[in-house]
N, C-alpha and C positions, 0 to 999 in steps of 0.2 A: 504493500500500500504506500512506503516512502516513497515509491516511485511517482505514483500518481500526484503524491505531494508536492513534488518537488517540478513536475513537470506542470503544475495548477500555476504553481508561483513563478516560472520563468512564462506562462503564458500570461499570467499578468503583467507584469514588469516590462514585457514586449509590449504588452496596447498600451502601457502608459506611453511609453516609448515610442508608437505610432501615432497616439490619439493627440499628444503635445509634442511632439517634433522634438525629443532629445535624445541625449544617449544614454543606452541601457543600463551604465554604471550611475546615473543619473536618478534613475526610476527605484532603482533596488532603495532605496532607501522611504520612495514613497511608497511600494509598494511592503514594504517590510512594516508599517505605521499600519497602515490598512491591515494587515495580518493580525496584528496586535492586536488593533480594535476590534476585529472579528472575535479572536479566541477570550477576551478579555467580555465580549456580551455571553458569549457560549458560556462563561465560566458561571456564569450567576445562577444558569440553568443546569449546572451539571453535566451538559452535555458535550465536553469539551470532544470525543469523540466524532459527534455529526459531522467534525470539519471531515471526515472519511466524503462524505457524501457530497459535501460544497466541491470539494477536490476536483472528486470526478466532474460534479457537473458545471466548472467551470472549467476542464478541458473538453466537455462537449461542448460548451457554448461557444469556447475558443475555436472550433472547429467546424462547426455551423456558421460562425463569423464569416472564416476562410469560404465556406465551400458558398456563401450566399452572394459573396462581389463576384461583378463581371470576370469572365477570364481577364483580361487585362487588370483591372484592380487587384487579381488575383495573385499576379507576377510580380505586381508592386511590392504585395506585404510580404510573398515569403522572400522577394530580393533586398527588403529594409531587414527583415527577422533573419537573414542570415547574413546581411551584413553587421548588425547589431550583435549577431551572436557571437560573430567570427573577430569582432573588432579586437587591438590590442589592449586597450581597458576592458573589454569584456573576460577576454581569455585570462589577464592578470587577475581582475577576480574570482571566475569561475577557479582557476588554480590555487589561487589564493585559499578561497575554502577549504577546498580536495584536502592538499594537504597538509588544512590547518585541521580538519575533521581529522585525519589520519594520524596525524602527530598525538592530539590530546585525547585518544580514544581508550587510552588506560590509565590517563588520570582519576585519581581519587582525592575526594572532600580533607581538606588541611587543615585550614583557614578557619579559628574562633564563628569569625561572625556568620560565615558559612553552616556550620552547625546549629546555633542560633536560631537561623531564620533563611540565609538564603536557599541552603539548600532542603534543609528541611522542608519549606513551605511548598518551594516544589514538587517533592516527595510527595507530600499530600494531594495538590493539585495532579499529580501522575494516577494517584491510588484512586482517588475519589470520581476524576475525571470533572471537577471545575472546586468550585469552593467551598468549604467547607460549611455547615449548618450552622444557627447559634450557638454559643458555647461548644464548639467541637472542632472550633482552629489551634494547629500545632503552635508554636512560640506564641505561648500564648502573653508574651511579656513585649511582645513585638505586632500585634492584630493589626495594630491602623495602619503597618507600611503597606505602599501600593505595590500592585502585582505587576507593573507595565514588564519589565526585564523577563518577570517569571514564565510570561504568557512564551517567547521564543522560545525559552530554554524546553517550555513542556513540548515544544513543535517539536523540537529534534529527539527529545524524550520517545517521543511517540512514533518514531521512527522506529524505535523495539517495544513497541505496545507489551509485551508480555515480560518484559525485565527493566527493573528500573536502575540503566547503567549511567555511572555518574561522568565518566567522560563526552556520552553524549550530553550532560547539561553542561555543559563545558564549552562543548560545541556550539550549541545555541546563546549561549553568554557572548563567546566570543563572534561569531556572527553579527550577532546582532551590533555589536561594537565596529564592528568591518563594514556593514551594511552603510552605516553613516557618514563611514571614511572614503567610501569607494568610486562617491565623484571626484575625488580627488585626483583619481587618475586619470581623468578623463585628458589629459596633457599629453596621454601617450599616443602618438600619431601612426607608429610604422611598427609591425610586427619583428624588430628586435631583442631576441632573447636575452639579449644583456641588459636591453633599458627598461624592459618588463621585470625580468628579477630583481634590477635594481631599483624601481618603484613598488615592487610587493616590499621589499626588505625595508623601504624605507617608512609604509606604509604602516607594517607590524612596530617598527624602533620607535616609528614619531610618538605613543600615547608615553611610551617611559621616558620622555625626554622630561618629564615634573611628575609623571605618576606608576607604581610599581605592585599598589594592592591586588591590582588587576590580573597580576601576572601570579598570583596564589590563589587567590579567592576568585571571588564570583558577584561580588558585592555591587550596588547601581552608581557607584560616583563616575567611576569612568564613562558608562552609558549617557548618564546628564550632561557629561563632558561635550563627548562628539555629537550628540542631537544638539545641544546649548550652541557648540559652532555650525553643526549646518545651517542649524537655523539663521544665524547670523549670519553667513555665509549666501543663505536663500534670500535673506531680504536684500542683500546688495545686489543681489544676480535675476533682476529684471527685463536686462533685455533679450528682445525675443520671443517673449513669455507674456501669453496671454493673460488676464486680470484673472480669471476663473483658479487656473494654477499658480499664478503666483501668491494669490491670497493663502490658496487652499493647500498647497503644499507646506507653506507656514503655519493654520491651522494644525496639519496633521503632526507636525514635529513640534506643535507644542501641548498638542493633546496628548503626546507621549511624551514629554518632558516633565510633565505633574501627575502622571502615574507611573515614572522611575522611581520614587524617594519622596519621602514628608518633606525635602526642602526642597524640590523640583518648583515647588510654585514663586520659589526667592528665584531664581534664575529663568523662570516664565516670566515673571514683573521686569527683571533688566531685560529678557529680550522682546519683550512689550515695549517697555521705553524706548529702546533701540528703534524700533520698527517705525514708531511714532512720528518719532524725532529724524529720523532717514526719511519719511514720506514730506514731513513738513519742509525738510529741505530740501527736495528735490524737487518738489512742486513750484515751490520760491525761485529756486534755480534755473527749473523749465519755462519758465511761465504758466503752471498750467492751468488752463479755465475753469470756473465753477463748475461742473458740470463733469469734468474729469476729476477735481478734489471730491465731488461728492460721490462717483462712485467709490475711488479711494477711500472713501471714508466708512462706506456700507463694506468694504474689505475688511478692513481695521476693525469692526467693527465685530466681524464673524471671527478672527483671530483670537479675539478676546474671548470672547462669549463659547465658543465649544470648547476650550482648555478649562471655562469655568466651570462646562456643564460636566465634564468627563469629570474634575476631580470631584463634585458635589454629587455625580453618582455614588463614587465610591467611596467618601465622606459620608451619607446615608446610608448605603449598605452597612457600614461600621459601627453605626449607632444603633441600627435595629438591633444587629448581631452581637453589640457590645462587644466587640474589639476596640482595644485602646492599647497603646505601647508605653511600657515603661518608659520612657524619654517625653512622650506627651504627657503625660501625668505630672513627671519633674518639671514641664514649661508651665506645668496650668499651675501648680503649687509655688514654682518661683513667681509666679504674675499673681498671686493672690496674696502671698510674703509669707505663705507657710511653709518654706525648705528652707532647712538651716545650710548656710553655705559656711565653709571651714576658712578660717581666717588667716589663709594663706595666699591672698590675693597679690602679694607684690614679689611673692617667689613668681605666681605663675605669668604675671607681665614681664618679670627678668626672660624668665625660661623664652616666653612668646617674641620678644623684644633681640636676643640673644640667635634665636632661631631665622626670626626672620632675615634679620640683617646678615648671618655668616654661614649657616652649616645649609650643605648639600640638599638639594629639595627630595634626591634617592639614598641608599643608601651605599651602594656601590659606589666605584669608581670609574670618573670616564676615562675615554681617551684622553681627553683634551679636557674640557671647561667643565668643573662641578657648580651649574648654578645656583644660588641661592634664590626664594622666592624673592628675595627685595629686586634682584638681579635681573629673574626675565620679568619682572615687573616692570622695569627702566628699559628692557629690552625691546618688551612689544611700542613703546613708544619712540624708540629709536627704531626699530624697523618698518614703521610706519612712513618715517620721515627720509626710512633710504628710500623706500618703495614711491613716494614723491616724488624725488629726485632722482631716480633713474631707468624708475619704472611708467615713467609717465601717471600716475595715480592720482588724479585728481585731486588736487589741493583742495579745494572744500571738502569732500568723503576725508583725506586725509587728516584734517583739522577734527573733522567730528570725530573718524573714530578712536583719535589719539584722545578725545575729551572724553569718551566715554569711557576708553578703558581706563582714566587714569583717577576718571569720579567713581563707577562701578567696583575697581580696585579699592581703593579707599573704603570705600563702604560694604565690602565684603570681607576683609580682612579684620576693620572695625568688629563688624559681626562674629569673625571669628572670634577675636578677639573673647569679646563679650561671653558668648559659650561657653566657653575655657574658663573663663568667671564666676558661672552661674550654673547652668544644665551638668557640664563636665567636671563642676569645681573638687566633687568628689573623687576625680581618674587621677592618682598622684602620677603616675608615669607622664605627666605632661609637666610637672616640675621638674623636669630633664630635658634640656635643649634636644635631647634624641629623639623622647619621646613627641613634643609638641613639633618639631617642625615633621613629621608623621603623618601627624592629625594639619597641622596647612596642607601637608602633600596631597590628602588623600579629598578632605571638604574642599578645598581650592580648586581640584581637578575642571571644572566646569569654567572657571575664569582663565586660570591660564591655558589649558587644550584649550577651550571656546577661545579667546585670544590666538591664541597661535592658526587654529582654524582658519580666521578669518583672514589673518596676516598670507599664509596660504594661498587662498583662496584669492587674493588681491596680487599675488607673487605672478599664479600662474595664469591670469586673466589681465595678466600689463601689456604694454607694447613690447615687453622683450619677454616671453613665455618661456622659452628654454633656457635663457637666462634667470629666470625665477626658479625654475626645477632644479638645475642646478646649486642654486642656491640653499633652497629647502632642502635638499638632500645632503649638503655640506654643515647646514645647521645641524641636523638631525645625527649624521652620524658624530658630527664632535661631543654633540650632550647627551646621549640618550645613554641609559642605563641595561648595556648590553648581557651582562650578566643575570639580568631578573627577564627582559625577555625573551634567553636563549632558555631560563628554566621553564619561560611558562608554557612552551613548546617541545623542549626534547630534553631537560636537564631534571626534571622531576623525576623520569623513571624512577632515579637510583635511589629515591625514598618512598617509593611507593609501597614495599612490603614493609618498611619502619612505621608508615602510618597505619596500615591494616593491623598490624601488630598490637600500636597503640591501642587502638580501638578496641580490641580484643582484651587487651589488660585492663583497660579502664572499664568496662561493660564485664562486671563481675559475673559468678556465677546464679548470683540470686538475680540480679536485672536479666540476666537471658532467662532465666526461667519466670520471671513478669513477659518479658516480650514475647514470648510462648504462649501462654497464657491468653492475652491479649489478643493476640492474632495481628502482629504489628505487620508492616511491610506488605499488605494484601489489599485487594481490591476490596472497597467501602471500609468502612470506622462504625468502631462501637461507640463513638466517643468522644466522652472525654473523661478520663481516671485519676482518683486521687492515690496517690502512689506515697506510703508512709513506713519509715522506716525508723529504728530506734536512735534515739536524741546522741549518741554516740557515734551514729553512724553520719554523720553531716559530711557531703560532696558537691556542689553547685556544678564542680566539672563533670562526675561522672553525671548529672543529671541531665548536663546539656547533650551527653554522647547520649544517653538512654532516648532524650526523644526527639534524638536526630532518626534515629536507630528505631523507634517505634512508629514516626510518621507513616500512616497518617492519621492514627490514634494520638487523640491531644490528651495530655500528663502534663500534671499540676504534681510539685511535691512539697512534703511537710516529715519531720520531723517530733518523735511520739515521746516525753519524758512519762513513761509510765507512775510515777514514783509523784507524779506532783498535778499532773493532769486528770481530769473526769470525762465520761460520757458527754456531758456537754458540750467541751471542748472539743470531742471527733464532732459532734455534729453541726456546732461552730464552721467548724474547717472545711466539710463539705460541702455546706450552705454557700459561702466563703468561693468556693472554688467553683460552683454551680456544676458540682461533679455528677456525673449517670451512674461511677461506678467505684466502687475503693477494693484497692489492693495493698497489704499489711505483710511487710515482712515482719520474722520474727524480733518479737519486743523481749527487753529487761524485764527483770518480775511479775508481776500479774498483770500481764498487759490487757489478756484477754477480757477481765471483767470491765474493761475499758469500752469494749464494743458490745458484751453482753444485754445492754439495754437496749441493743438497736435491733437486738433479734425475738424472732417469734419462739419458734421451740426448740430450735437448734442451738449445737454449740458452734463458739466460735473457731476459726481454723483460719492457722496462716496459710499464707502460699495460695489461699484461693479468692479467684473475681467475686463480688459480692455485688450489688444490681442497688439501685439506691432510690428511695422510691419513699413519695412522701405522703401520712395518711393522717389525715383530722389534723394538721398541722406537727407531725410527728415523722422523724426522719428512721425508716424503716429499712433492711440489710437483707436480700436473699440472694442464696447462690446463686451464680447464673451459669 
């Protein structure tokens, strides 16, 4: 069935590619938006599967298209669809994928936050086939993030419907990251094998020139990143392009830009601003008529309003289903003055201050230049001002977008700043110049990639176009962080049985025989379990493995002081958890008479699922 998939979505990307006159590396990324939005409505129904059916029938419709134009219209499309297919930007992507699929097809989950939430949630979205019920979502201390990234990774998931392997979510991670890079090459003119590998390589290198998470994990920064500069990207690259796509191809990269991450909607506002402020001068510039500012403006308009309406779908689903993230909670508790923040606020401006100004935005070492973020921050404004100067780049655009990155900079970093303050104040590994300039690397990703995007994107669209590529590709290889993107394609192997290992030692023997029990890792969920173990036995880690590892079974845990607790207190805790089902490892002392009250005529027993069910206002326990 991958097949059909795959061949649904190169016959999309060709009609966009027909129906607006661009090229095919052009479209992948609007039609990869549009994918998104599909499986992302599917998800709400469960039905994440039906995309089987759309597949096919949008390679019959594709094919119906074909066979319904005159012969000569006929000649036309398959002489554009195989020019499109065969072109050198085509072919560097299409290879690009192959064997970036083939490379990360035996990687395995690393990465903390991975565990957490990004992989896990996937897991679930794999098992369940879209989202989860109320109370029945995994990380469950993470509910409000959006799904936009989750939605590709489950594409390629779904490529082995019957095994959920985690280097395919890897593949669709990383895809989807490529998807948005891959107008980029549209610079490649002539089917040379050297200038083609030499734009994939540089292609892959350019994200670790300021960001590295990527290259472990699976996490949405980077994704925000490269949408945040297409989009920037897209709003300077008007001409030629009709109003209908240029509005709308901006809509879609922002209607996925606020369902990557809870802070996708800060870098929806700057590239709203951005947009705004580009149309108004350009219109000043052009002269242009009432009548052409008002459709513009009925554009602007639709830009705005479906990025609003996609995140307040999934801001409503959140709230019927009460999901909320720990980190949301910490912002609503800071904004109402109820979090205590630890009174080390002028370590961690040293730390932030210290960071910015000197240490390495990676952690490796380049070739040549280890920049600091203060560095390509002075960067992008000096590269603006060469690409004026001898790029022919219009002095007005130039002027604006050196003002914009260097207001937006400012005010994003402030922000960071702030966090680090306040949300973060608790993370001490940020009172470490190592640790904080990390956390710039990794939240920053969106200003500087978006930044350098654009710089790009203005490089290879001057009067001297190979002179820009060139350029870009000498920037890229002197800064980029070859070490972290050589592991996150072929240098991983050689830890891949150390992590399985881990995993195995940390997922004890009594958590596998819970995940037994349970029925974890299997199509549909019983749940969601409150999972209790003795006040001696306290692991937050092995927790986060257990329901990495049990998705798409949601597990809540709690810790049982026999010796000082009551009956009340279990049923406190499952109220508490809005548990379906509680699971009791063996407790200290008489633990048992702890739950004896919540049973009928049975005794109590470790090691077994229990069904949780509430009657005349009384919280009641049977086997299940």
């Amino acid at each position: 069935m991958f097949v059909i998939h795959i061949i649904a979505f190169c016959c999309l990307i060709l009609f966009i590619s027909w129906k607006f006159k661009i090229q095919l590396v052009e479209s992948v990324p609007v039609g990869s938006c549009l994918l998104v939005l599909l499986l992302y409505v599917l998800s709400f129904f469960r039905i994440l599967s039906f995309s089987d059916y759309i597949a096919m029938a949008g390679v019959l419709a594709s094919v119906v298209y074909v066979l319904q134009q005159s012969r000569g219209q006929r000649k036309e499309v398959m002489a554009f669809a195989r020019r499109e297919l065969l072109s050198p930007a085509a072919l560097t992507a299409f290879g690009m994928t192959a064997v970036m699929v083939l490379c990360v097809s035996g990687k395995a989950v690393s990465w903390w936050d991975d565990y957490n939430f990004w992989a896990a949630d996937v897991k679930s979205l794999f098992y369940l086939d879209g989202f989860a019920p109320k109370y029945a979502n995994v990380a469950a201390e993470f509910g409000d993030y959006p799904p936009g990234t989750q939605m590709m990774k489950w594409w390629f998931l779904h490529f082995s419907p019957a095994e959920f392997k985690e280097g395919m979510m890897f593949a669709g991670y990383y895809f989807m990251n490529l998807a948005f890079l891959f107008p980029l090459l549209k610079c490649l003119k002539r089917r040379n094998i050297l200038q083609m590998a030499a734009g994939a390589a540089t292609l892959w290198l350019f994200p670790a020139v300021t960001e590295v998470f990527w290259c472990d994990g699976c996490c949405a920064d980077l994704t925000m990143a490269v949408v945040y500069g297409a989009f920037l990207a897209a709003v300077a690259d008007r001409e030629g392009h009709g109003r209908f796509f240029y509005f709308g191809r901006q809509a879609l990269f922002l209607m996925v830009l606020v369902m990557c991450k809870n802070t996708g909607f800060i870098w929806a506002a700057f590239g709203l601003l951005f947009d705004y402020a580009y149309q108004f001068m350009m219109h000043k510039k052009q002269g242009a008529d009432r009548q052409e500012r008002s459709r513009d403006r009925r554009g602007l308009i639709c830009v705005t309003l479906l990025p609003v309406l996609t995140e307040g779908s999934w801001l409503a689903f959140c709230v019927l289903n009460r999901r909320v993230a720990k980190l949301t909670g910490t912002a609503i508790q800071m904004a109402t003055g109820g979090m205590h923040i630890p009174a080390y606020q002028e370590e961690m401006v040293k730390a932030f201050a210290e960071a910015f100004l000197k240490w390495p935005l990676h952690r490796w070492k380049t070739i040549a230049v280890d920049l600091s973020p203060l560095a390509l921050y002075l960067l992008l404004l000096v590269f603006l001002f060469l690409l004026y100067k001898f790029q022919g780049l219009d002095g007005k655009k130039a002027k604006f977008a050196g003002i914009f990155f260097a207001a937006t900079g400012i005010i994003f970093y402030g922000m960071n700043l702030l966090s680090h303050l306040t949300i973060f104040a608790v993370e001490t590994q940020y009172l470490e110049p190592f640790g904080m300039v990390s956390s710039i690397e990794r939240y920053g990703a969106p200003f500087t990639i978006g930044g350098l995007y654009l710089v790009a994107f203005f490089a290879l669209n001057g009067k001297k176009p190979k002179a820009g590529a060139v350029a870009c590709i000498i920037f890229v290889l002197l800064t980029t962080d070859y070490t972290s993107a050589y592991r996150a394609l072929i240098d991983y192997r050689d830890t891949v049985g150390e992590i399985l290992a881990q995993r195995s030692e940390i997922v004890d023997e009594k958590a596998e025989a819970f995940l037994e029990i349970t029925g974890s890792a299997k199509k549909g969920s019983i749940g969601r379990v409150l999972y209790l173990r003795d006040i001696s036995d306290v692991s937050w880690v092995r927790n986060t493995y257990v329901g990495f590892e049990a998705s798409p079974v949601s597990v809540l845990y709690g810790n049982v002081d026999a010796s000082s607790m009551g009956s009340q207190d279990i049923e406190n805790a499952l109220l508490d958890a809005h548990a379906g089902f509680l699971y009791v490892d063996e407790l200290a002392g008489d633990g048992e008479s702890l739950f004896a009250p919540l049973l009928e005529d049975s005794e109590f027993a470790y090691g077994c699922l229990y069904e949780v069910t509430e009657e005349a206002g009384k919280i009641r326990l049977a086997k299940f």
